[in-house]
TILOTOR-677762 format. One line per field, with one value per atom (N, C-alpha, C): residue number from 0; atom name; residue in one letter; x, y, z. Coordinates in steps of 0.02 Angstrom, whole numbers, plus 50000, padded with zeros to 5 digits. Atoms other than C-alpha are relative to their C-alpha. Last residue first. Layout:
<drenlos>
resi (NUM_...)
name (CA_...)
resn (a_...)
xx (X_...)
yy (Y_...)
zz (Z_...)
</drenlos>
This chain:
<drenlos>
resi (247_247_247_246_246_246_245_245_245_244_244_244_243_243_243_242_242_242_241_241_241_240_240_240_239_239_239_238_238_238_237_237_237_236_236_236_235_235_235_234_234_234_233_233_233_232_232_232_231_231_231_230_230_230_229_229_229_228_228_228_227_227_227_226_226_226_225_225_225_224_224_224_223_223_223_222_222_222_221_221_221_220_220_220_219_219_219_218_218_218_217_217_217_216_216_216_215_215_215_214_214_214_213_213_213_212_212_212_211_211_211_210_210_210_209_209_209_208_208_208_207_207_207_206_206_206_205_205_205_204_204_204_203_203_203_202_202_202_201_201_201_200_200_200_199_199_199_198_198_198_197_197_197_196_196_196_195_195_195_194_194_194_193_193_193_192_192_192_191_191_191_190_190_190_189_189_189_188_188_188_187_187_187_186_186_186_185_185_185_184_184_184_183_183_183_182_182_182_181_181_181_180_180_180_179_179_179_178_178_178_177_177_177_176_176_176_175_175_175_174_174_174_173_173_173_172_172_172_171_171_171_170_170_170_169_169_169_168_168_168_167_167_167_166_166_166_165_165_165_164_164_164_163_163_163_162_162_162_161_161_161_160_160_160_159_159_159_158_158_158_157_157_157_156_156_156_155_155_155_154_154_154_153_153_153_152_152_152_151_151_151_150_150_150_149_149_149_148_148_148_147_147_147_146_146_146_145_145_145_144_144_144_143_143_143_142_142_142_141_141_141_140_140_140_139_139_139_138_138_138_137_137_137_136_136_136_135_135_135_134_134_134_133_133_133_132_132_132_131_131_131_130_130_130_129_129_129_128_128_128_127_127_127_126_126_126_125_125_125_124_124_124_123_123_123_122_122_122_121_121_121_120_120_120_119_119_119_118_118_118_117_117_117_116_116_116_115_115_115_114_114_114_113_113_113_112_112_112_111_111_111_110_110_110_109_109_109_108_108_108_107_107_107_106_106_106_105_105_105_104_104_104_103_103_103_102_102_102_101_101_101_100_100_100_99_99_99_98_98_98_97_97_97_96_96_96_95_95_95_94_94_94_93_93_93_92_92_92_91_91_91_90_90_90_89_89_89_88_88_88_87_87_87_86_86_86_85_85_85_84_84_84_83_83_83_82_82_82_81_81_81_80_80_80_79_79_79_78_78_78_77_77_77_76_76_76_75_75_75_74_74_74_73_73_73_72_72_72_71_71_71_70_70_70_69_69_69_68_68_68_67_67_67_66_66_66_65_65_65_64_64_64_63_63_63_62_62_62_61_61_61_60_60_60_59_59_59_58_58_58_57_57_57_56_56_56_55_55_55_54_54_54_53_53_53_52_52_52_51_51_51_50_50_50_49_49_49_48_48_48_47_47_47_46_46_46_45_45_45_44_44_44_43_43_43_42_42_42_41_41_41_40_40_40_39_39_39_38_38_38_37_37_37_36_36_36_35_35_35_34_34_34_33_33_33_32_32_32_31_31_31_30_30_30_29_29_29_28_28_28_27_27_27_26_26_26_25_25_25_24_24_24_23_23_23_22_22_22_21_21_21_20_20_20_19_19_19_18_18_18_17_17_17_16_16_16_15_15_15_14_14_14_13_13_13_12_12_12_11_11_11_10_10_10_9_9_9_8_8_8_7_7_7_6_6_6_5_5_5_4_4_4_3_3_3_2_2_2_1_1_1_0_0_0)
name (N_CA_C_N_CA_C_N_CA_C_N_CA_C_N_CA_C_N_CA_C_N_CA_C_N_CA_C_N_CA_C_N_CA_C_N_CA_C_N_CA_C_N_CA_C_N_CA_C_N_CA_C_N_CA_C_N_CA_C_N_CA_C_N_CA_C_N_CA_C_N_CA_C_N_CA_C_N_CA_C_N_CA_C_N_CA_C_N_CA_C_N_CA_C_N_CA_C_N_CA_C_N_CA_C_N_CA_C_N_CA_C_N_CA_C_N_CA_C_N_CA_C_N_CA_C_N_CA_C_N_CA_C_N_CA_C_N_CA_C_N_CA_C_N_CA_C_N_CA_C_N_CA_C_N_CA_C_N_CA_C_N_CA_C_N_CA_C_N_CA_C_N_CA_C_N_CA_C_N_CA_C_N_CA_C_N_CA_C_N_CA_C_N_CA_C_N_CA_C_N_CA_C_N_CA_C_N_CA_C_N_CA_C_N_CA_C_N_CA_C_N_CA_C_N_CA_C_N_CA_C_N_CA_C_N_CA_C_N_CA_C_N_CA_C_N_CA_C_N_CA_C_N_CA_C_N_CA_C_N_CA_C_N_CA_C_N_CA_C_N_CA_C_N_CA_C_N_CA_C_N_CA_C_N_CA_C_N_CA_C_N_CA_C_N_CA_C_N_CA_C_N_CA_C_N_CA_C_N_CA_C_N_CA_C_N_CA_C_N_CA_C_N_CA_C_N_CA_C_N_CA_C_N_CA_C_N_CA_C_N_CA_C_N_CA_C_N_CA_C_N_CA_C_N_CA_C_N_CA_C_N_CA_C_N_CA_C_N_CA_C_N_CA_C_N_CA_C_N_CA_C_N_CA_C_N_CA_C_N_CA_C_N_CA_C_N_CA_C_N_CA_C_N_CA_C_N_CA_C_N_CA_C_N_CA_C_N_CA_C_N_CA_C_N_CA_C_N_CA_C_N_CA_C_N_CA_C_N_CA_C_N_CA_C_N_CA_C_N_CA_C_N_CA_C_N_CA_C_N_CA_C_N_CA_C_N_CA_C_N_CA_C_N_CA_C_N_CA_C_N_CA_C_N_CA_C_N_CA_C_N_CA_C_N_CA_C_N_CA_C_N_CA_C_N_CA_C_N_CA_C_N_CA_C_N_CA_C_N_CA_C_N_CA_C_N_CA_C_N_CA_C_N_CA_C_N_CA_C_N_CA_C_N_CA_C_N_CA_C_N_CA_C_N_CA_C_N_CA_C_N_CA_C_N_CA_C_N_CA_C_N_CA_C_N_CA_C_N_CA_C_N_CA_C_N_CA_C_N_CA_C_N_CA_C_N_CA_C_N_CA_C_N_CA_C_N_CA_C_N_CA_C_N_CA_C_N_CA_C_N_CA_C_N_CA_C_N_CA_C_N_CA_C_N_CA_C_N_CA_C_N_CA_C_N_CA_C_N_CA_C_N_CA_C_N_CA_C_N_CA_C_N_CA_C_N_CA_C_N_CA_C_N_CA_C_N_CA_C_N_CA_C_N_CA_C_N_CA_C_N_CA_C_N_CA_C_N_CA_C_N_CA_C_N_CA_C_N_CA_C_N_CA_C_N_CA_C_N_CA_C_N_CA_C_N_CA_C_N_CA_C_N_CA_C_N_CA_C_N_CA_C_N_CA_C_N_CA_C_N_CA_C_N_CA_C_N_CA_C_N_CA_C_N_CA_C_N_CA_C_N_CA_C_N_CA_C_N_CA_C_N_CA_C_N_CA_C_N_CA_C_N_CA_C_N_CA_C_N_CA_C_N_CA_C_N_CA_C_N_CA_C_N_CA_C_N_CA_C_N_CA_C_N_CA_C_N_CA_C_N_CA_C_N_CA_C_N_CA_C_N_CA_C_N_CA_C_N_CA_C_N_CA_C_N_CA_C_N_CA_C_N_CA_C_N_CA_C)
resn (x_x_x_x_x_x_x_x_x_x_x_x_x_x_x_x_x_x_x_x_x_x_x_x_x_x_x_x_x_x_x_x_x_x_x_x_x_x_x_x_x_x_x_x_x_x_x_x_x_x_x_x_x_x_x_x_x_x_x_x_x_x_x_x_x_x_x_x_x_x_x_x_x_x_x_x_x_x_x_x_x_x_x_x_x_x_x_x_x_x_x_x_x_x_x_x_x_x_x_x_x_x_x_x_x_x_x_x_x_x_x_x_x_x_x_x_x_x_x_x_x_x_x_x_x_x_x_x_x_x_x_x_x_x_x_x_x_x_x_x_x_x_x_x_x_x_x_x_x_x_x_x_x_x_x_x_x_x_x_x_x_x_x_x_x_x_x_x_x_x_x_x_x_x_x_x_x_x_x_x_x_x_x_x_x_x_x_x_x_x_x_x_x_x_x_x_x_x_x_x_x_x_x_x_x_x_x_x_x_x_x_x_x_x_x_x_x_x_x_x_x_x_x_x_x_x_x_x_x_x_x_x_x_x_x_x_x_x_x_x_x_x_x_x_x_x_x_x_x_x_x_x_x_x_x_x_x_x_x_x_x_x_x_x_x_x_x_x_x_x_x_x_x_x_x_x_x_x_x_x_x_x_x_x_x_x_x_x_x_x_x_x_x_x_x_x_x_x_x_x_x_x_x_x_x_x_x_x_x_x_x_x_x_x_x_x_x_x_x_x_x_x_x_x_x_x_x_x_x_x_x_x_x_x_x_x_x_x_x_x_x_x_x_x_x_x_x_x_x_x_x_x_x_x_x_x_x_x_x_x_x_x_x_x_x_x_x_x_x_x_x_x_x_x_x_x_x_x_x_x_x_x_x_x_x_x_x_x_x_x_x_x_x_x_x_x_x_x_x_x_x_x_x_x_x_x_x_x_x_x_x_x_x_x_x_x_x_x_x_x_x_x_x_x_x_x_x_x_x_x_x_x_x_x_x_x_x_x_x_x_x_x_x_x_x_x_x_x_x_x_x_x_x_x_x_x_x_x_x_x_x_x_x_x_x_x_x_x_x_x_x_x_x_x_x_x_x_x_x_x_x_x_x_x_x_x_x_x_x_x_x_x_x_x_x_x_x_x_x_x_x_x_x_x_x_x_x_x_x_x_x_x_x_x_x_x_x_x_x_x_x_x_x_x_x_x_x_x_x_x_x_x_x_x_x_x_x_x_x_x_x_x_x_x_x_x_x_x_x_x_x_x_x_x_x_x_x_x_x_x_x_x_x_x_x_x_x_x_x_x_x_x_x_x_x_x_x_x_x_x_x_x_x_x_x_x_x_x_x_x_x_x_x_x_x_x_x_x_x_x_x_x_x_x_x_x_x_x_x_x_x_x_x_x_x_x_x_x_x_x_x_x_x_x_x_x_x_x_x_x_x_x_x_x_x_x_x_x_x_x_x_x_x_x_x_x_x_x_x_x_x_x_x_x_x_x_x_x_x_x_x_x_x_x_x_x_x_x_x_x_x_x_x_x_x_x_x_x_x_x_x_x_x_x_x_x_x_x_x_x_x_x_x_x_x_x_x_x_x_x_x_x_x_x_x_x_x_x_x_x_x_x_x_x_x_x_x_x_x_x_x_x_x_x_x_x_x_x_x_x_x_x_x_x_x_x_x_x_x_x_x_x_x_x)
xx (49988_48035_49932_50016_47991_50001_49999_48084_49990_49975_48076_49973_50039_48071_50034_50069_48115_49952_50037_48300_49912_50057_48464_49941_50039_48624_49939_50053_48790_49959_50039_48936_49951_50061_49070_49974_50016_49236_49928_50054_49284_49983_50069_49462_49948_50019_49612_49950_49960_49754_49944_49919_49728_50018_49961_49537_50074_49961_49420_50028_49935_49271_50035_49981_49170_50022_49941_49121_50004_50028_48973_50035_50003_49056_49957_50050_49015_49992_49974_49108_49939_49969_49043_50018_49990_49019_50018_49946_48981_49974_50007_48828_50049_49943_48775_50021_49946_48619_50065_49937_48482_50045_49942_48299_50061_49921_48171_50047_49969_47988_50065_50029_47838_50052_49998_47909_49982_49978_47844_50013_50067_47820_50043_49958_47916_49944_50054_47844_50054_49965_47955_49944_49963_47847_50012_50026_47712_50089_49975_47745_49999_50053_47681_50060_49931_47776_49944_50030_47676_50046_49976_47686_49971_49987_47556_50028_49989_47564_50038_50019_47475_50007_50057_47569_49949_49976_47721_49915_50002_47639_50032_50084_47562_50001_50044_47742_49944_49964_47827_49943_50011_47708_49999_50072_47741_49967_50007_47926_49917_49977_47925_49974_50042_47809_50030_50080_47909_49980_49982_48091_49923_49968_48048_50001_50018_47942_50006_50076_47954_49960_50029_48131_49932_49971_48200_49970_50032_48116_50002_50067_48186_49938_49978_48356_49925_49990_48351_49985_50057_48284_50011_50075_48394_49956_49981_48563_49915_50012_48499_49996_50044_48582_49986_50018_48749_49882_50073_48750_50006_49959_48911_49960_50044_48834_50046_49972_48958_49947_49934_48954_50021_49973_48804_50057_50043_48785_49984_49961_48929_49970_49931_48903_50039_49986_48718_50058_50009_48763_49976_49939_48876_49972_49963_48722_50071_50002_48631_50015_50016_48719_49985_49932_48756_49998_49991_48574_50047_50045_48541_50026_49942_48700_49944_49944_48599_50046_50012_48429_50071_50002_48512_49945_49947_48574_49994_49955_48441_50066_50038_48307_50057_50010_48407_49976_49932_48457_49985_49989_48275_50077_50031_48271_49990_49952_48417_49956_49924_48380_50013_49981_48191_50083_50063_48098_50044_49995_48261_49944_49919_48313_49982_49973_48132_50049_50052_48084_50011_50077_48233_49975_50031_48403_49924_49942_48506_49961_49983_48386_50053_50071_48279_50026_50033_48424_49953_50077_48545_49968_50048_48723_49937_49957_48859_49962_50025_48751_50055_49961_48825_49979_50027_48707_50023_49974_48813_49979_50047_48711_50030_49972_48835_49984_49992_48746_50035_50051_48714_49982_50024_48883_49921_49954_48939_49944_50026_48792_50049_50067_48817_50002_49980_49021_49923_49966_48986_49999_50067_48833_50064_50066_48953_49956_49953_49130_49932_49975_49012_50026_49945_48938_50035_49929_48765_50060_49963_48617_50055_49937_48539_50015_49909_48363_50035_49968_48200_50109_49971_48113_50047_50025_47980_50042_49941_48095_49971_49993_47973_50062_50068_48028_49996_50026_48206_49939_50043_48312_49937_50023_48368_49951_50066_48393_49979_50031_48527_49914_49963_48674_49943_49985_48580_50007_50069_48500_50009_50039_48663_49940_49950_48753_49954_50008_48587_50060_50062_48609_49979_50004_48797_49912_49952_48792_49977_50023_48634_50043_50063_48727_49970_49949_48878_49949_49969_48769_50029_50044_48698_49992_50034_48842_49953_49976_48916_49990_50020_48785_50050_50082_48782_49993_50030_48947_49961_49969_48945_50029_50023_48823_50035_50040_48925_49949_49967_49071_49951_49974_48979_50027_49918_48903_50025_49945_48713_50050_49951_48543_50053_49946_48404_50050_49987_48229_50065_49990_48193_50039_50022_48239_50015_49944_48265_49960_49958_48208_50020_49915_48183_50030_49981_47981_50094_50030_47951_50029_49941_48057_49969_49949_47934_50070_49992_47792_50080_49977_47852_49979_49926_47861_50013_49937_47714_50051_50012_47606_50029_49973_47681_49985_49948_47651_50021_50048_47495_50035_50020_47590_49926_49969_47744_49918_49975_47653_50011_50035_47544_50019_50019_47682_49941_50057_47715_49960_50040_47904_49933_50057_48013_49950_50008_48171_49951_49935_48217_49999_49973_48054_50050_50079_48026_50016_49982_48213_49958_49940_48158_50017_50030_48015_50037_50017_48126_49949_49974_48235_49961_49997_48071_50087_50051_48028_50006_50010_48191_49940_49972_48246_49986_49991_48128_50033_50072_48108_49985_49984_48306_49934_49943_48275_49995_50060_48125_50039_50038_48228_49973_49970_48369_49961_49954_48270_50035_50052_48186_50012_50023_48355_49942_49933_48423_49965_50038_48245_50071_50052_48285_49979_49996_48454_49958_49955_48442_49997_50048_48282_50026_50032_48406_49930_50048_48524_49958_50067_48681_49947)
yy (49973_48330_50086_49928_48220_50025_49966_48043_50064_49932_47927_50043_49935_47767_50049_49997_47609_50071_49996_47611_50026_49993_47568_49995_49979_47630_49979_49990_47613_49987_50073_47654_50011_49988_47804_49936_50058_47807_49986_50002_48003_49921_50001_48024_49969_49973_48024_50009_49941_47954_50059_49985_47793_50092_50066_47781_50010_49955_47895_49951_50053_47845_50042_50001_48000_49940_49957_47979_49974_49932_47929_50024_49926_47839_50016_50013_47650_50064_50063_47709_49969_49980_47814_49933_50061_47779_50033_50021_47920_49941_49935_47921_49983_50011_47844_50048_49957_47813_49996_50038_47674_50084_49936_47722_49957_49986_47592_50040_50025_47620_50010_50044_47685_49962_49989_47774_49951_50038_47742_50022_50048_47865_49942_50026_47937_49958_50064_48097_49926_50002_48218_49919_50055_48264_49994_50064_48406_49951_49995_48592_49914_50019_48651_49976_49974_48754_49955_49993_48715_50014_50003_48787_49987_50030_48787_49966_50039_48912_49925_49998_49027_49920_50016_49008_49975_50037_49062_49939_50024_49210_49923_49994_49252_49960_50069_49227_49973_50075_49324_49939_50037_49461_49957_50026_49442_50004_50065_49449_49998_50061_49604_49938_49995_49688_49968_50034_49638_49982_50074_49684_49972_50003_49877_49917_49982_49938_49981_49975_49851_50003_50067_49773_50019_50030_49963_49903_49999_50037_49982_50016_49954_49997_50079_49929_49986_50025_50122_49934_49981_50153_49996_50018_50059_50003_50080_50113_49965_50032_50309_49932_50030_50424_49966_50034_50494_49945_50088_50610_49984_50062_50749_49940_50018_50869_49948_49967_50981_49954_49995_50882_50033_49938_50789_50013_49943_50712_50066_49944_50605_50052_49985_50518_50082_49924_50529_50018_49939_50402_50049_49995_50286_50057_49961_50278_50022_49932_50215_50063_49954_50097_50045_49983_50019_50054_49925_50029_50023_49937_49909_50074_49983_49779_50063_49959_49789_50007_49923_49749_50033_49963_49601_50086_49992_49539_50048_49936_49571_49995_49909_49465_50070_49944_49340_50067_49980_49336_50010_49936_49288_50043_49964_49146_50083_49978_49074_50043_49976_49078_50014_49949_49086_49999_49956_48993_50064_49958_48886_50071_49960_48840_50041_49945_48816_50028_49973_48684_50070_49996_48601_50047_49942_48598_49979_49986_48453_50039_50053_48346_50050_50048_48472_49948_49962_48612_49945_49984_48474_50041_50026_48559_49957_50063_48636_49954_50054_48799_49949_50051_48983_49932_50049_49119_49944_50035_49246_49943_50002_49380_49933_49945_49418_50003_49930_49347_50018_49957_49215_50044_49984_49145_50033_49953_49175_50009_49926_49083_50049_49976_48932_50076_49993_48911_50027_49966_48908_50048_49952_48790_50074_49990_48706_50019_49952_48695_50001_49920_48653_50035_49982_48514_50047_50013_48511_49981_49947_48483_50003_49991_48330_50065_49996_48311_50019_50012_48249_50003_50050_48238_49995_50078_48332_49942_50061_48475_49936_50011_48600_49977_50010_48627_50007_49938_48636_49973_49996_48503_50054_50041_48455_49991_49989_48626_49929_50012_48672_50003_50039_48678_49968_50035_48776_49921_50036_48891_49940_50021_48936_49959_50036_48982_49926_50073_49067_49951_50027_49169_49942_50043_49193_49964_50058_49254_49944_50051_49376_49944_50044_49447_49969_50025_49505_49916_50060_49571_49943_50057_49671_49966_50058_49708_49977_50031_49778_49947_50051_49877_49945_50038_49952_49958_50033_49997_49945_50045_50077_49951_50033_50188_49928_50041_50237_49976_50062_50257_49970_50086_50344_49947_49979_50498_49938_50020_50470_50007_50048_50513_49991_49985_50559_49924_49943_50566_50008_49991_50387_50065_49907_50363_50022_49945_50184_50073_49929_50086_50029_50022_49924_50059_50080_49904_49980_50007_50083_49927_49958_50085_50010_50039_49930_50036_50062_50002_49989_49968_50160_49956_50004_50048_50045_50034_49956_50018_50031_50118_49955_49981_50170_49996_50028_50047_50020_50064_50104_49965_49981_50286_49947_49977_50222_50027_50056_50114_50021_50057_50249_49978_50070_50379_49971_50041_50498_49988_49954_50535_49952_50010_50450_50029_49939_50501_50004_49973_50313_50068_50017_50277_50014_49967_50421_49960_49909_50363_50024_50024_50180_50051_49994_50260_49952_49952_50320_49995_49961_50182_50063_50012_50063_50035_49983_50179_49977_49932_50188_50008_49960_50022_50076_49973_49929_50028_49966_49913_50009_49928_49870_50066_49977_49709_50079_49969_49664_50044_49966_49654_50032_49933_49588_50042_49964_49445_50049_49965_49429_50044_49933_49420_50016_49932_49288_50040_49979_49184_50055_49970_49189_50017_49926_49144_50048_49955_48989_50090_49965_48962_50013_49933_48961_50015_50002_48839_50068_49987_48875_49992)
zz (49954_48042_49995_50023_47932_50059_49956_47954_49979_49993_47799_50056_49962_47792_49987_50037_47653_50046_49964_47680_49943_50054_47584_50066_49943_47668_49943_50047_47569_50039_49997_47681_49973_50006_47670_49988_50020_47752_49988_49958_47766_49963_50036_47699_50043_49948_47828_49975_50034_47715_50049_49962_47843_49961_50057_47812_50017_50057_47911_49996_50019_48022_49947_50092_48091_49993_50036_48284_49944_50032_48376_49928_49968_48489_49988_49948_48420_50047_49979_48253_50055_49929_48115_50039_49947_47928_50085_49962_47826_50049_49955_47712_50034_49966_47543_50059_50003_47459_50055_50010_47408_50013_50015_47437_50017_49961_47453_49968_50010_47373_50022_50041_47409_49980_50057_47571_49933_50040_47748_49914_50041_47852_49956_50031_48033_49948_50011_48121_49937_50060_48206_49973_50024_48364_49933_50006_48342_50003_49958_48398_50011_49942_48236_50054_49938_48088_50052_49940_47900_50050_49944_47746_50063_49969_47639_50032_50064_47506_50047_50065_47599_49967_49973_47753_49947_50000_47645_50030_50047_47595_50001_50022_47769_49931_49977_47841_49972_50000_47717_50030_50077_47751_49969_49983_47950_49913_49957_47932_49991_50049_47817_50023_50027_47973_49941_49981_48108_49932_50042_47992_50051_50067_47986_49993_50056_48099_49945_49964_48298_49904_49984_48253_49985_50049_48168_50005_50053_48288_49955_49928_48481_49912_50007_48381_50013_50072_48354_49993_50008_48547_49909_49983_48613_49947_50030_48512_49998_49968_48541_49988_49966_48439_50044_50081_48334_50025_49983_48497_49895_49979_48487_50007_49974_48325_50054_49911_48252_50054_50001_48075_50067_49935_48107_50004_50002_47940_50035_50022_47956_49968_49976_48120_49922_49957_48061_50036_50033_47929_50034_50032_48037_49965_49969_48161_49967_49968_48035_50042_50055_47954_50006_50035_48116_49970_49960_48174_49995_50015_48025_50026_50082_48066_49969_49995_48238_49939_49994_48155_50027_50089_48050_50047_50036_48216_49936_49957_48316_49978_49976_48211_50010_50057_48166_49974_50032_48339_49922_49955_48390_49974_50048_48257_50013_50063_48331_49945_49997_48508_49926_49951_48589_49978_49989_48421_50034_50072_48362_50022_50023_48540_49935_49958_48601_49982_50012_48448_50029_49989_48476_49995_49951_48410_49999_49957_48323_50030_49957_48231_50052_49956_48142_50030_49923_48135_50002_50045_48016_50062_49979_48090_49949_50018_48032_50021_49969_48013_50001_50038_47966_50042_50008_48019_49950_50044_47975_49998_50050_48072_49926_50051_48200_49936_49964_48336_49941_49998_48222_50038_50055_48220_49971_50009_48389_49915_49939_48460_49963_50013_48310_50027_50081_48350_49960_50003_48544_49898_49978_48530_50000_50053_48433_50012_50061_48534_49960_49989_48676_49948_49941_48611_50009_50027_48551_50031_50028_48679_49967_49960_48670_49976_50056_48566_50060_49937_48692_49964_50004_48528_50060_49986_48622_49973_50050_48631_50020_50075_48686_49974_50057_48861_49930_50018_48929_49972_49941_49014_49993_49991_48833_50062_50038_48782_50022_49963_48913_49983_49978_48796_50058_50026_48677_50033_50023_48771_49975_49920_48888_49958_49988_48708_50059_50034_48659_50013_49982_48810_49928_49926_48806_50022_50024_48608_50064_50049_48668_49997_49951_48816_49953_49962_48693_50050_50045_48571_50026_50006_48700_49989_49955_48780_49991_49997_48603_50054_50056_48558_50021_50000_48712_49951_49932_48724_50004_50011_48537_50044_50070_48573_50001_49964_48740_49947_49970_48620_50050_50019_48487_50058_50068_48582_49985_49968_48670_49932_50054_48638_50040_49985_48769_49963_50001_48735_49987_50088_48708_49988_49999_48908_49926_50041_48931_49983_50003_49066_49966_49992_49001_50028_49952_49055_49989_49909_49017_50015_49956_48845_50055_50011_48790_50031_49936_48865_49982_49943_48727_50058_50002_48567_50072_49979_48623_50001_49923_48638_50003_49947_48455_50066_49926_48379_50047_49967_48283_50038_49924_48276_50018_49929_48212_50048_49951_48081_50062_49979_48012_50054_50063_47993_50026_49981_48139_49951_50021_48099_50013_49962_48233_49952_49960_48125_50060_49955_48125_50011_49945_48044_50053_49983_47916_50074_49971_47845_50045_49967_47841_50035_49902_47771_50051_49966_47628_50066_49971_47623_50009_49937_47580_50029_49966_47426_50078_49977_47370_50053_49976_47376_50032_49934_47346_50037_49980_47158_50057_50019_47157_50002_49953_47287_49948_49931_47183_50047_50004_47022_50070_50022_47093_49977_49938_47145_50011_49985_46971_50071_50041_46885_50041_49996_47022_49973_49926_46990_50032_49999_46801_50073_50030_46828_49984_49945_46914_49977_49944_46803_50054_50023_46661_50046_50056_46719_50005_49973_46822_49945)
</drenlos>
């Protein structure tokens, strides 16, 4: 690793150790409901939000219906970005008019970012559209890394409440922990990225010309689609020289 690998590691660890405390303690403040700022400038969405799903903040619940819930929600997520995936081409915002994966890969994605491992095999600007990343994979990042949250938490009032039978309310943890905790990161980020001119639009993949031709190498496929391989089963690679480039 060179030395601005290591410098941006060291600073990263820095920031990560300078936030700890202060953002676990209104982490803490959050999940008790304490009436902080945030909770009580959200708080009218965070209670529409248990009006329009039914849930009753009031009323906790004992690990296994906890652990229920977390699991059909998770469950219904996988199946709905699964469904998104596969049925992104008939779907709005995909002006490149991209195909849906194939099953074993909208499968292999949906699983994988439902469970926060967001593992790609994919490039995302040619394989998913605009809709899939917006309403499926960026959404799951979301509710993945808040349910691996509510985890944590419900594991530490499991062993705080020593006669207690409710560890809480899945909902209504998932409901504050989205609403308080990763919104408001997320929208920092954004501002600083924004900043530093990032862009996101809803524009077609645009194609320019480069000042001069590029020379590299890339698997060979056949008239399918499909890989080429050689008899020992190695990937048959072809030299490729081009003068565009496709920005997605």
């Amino acid at each position: 690793m060179t030395a601005q690998s290591w410098g941006l590691l060291a600073l990263f660890l820095a920031i990560a150790l300078l936030c700890v405390k202060p953002l676990g303690l209104y982490m803490a403040k959050v999940m008790e409901g304490a009436p902080i700022w945030p909770v009580r400038v959200g708080g009218p969405f965070e209670r529409l939000t248990y009006r329009l799903c039914g849930v009753d903040p009031a009323v906790e619940t004992g690990w296994k219906r906890y652990a229920v819930a977390l699991l059909v929600f998770n469950a219904l997520g996988a199946l709905l970005l699964f469904a998104l995936q596969r049925l992104q081409y008939y779907l709005p915002l995909n002006p490149q008019h991209i195909a849906g994966p194939a099953p074993n890969s909208a499968f292999d994605t949906a699983i994988s970012f439902v469970t926060n491992t967001n593992w790609q095999s994919y490039t995302p600007e040619t394989t998913m559209s605009y809709l899939t990343q917006m309403a499926g994979l960026v959404v799951q990042q979301f509710m993945s890394a808040a349910t691996g949250i509510v985890v944590a938490v419900a594991l530490i009032r499991g062993l705080a409440r020593h006669s207690a039978k409710t560890i809480g309310n899945f909902w209504v943890d998932l409901t504050r922990v989205t609403f308080y905790v990763l919104l408001p990161i997320s929208a920092v980020i954004a501002i600083a990225l924004v900043s530093q001119g990032v862009i996101q639009n809803f524009s077609p993949n645009k194609t320019v010309a480069l000042l001069q031709p590029v020379t590299y190498q890339q698997q060979k496929v056949n008239a399918a689609g499909n890989p080429v391989t050689d008899a020992a089963g190695n990937p048959v690679m072809q030299t490729v020289t081009t003068d565009r480039q496709t920005l997605a």
